[in-house]
C-alpha positions as CSV (number, residue, x, y, z in Angstrom):
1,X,82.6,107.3,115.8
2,X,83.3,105.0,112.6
3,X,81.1,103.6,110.3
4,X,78.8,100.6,111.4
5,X,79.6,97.1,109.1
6,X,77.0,95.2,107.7
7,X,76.7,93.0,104.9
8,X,74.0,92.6,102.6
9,X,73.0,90.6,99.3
10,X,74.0,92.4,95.8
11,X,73.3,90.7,92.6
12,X,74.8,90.7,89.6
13,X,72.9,91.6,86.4
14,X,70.9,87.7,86.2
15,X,69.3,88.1,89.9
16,X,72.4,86.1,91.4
17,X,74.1,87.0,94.6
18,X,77.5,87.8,93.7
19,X,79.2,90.1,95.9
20,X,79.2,91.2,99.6
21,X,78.8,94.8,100.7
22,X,79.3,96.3,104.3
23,X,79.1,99.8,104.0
24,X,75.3,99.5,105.4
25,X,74.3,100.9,108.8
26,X,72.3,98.8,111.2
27,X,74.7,96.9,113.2
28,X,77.2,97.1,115.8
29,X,80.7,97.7,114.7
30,X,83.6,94.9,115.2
31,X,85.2,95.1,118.3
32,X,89.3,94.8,118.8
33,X,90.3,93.0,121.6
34,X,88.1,89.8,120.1
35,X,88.6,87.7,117.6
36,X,87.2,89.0,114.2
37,X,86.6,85.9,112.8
38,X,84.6,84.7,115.8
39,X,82.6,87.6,115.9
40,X,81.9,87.2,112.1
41,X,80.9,83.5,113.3
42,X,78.9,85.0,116.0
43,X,76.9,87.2,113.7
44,X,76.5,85.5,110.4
45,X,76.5,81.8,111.5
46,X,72.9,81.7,111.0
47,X,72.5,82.8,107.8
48,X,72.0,81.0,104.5
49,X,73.3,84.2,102.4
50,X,75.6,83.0,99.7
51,X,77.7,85.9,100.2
52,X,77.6,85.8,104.1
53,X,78.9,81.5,103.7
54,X,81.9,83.0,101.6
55,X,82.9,85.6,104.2
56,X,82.6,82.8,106.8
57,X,84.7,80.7,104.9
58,X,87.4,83.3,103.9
59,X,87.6,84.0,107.9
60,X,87.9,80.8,108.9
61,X,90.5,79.8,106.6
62,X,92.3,83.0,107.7
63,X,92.0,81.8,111.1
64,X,93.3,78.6,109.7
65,X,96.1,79.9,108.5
66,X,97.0,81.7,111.9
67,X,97.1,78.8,113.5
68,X,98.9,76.5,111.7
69,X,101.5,79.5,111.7
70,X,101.4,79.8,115.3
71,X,100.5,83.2,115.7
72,X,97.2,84.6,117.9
73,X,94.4,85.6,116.1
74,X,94.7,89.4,116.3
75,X,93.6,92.3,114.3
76,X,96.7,92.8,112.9
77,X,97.8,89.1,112.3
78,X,94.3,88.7,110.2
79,X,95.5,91.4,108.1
80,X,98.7,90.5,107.3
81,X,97.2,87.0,106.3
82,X,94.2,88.5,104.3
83,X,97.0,91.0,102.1
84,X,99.2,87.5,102.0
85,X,96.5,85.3,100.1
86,X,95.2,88.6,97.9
87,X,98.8,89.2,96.6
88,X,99.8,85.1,96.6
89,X,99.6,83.8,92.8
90,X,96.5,81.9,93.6
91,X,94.4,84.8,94.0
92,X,94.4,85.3,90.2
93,X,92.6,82.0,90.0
94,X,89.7,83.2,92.7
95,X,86.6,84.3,91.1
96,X,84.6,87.2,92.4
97,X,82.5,86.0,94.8
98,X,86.0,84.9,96.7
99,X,88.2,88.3,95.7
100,X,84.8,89.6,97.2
101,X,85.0,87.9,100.5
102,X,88.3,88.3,100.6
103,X,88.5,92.4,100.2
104,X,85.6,92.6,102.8
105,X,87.3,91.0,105.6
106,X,90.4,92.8,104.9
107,X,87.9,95.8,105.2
108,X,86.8,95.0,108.2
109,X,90.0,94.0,110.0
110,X,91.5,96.9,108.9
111,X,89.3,98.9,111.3
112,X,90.3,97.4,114.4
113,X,93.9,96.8,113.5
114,X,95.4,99.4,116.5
115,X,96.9,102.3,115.4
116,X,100.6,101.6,114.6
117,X,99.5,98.1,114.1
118,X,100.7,98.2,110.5
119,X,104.2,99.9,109.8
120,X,104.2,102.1,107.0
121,X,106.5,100.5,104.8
122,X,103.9,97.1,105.1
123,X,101.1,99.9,104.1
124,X,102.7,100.9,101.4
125,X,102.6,97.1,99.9
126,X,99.2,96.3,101.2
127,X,98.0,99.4,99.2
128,X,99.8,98.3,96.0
129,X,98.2,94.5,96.3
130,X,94.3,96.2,97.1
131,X,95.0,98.2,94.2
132,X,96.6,95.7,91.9
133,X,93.5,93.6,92.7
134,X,91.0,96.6,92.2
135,X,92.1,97.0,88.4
136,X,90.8,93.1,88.0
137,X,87.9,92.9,85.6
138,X,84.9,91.2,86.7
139,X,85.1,92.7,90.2
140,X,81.9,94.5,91.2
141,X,81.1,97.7,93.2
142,X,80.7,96.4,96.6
143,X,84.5,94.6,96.0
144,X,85.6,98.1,95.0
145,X,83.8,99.3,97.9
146,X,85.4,97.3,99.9
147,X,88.9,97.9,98.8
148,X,88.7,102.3,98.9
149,X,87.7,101.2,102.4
150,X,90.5,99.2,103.1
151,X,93.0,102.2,101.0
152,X,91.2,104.9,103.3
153,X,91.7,103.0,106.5
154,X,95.2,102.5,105.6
């Protein structure tokens, strides 16, 4: 059975929440067959986490995205949008907090993208853009957590 996802509050060095971390045990794991975002929604809509706000707005955005593209909201579809906005040119503007977000949704779509879901040769890209983005300073451990995650699941 896989590990359970959680996120919880880091800090950085001055106390402030910078970062989001799921490699915690304590809840359920994400299901495929629903929509991840909605299940984020589901689970974190309540709270007033800094960190758990970000992921909500990274997922809905990539849910955004989806649909103005026209495509269904599906494991594989959220991946392919979450590697898109890490590797677009933008994403050397995002600070932490949102390279954060952004590498921990990717980490948790990645485990319920169905096997095959992702051809090899799309892999082999989405591997260079997590570790193109991992060799960013500034980025803390729970982002670099979050990306051997996603280069482990991949």
């Amino acid at each position: 059975m896989g590990k359970k996802q959680t996120l919880n509050r880091t800090e950085d060095d001055n106390g402030n929440p910078n970062e989001i971390d799921n490699e915690n045990e304590g809840e359920a794991p994400f299901k495929d067959g629903t929509d991840v975002c909605q299940q984020l929604m589901d689970r974190y809509s309540k709270s007033s986490a800094p960190q758990h706000r970000h992921l909500l707005a990274t997922a809905a955005a990539m849910r955004s995205i989806l649909s103005a593209e026209s495509l269904p909201p599906s494991p594989t579809a959220y991946f392919a949008t979450a590697i898109s906005s890490l590797d677009d040119d933008s994403s050397t503007t995002l600070d932490a907090m949102a390279i954060g977000a952004l590498r921990t949704f990717l980490s948790i779509v990645v485990t319920v993208v169905p096997k095959g879901g992702i051809a090899s040769g799309k892999a082999k890209e989405a591997v260079e853009v997590v570790v193109r983005v991992a060799v960013k300073e500034g980025l803390g451990v729970a982002s670099l957590r979050s990306g051997v995650k996603c280069l482990g699941d991949l």
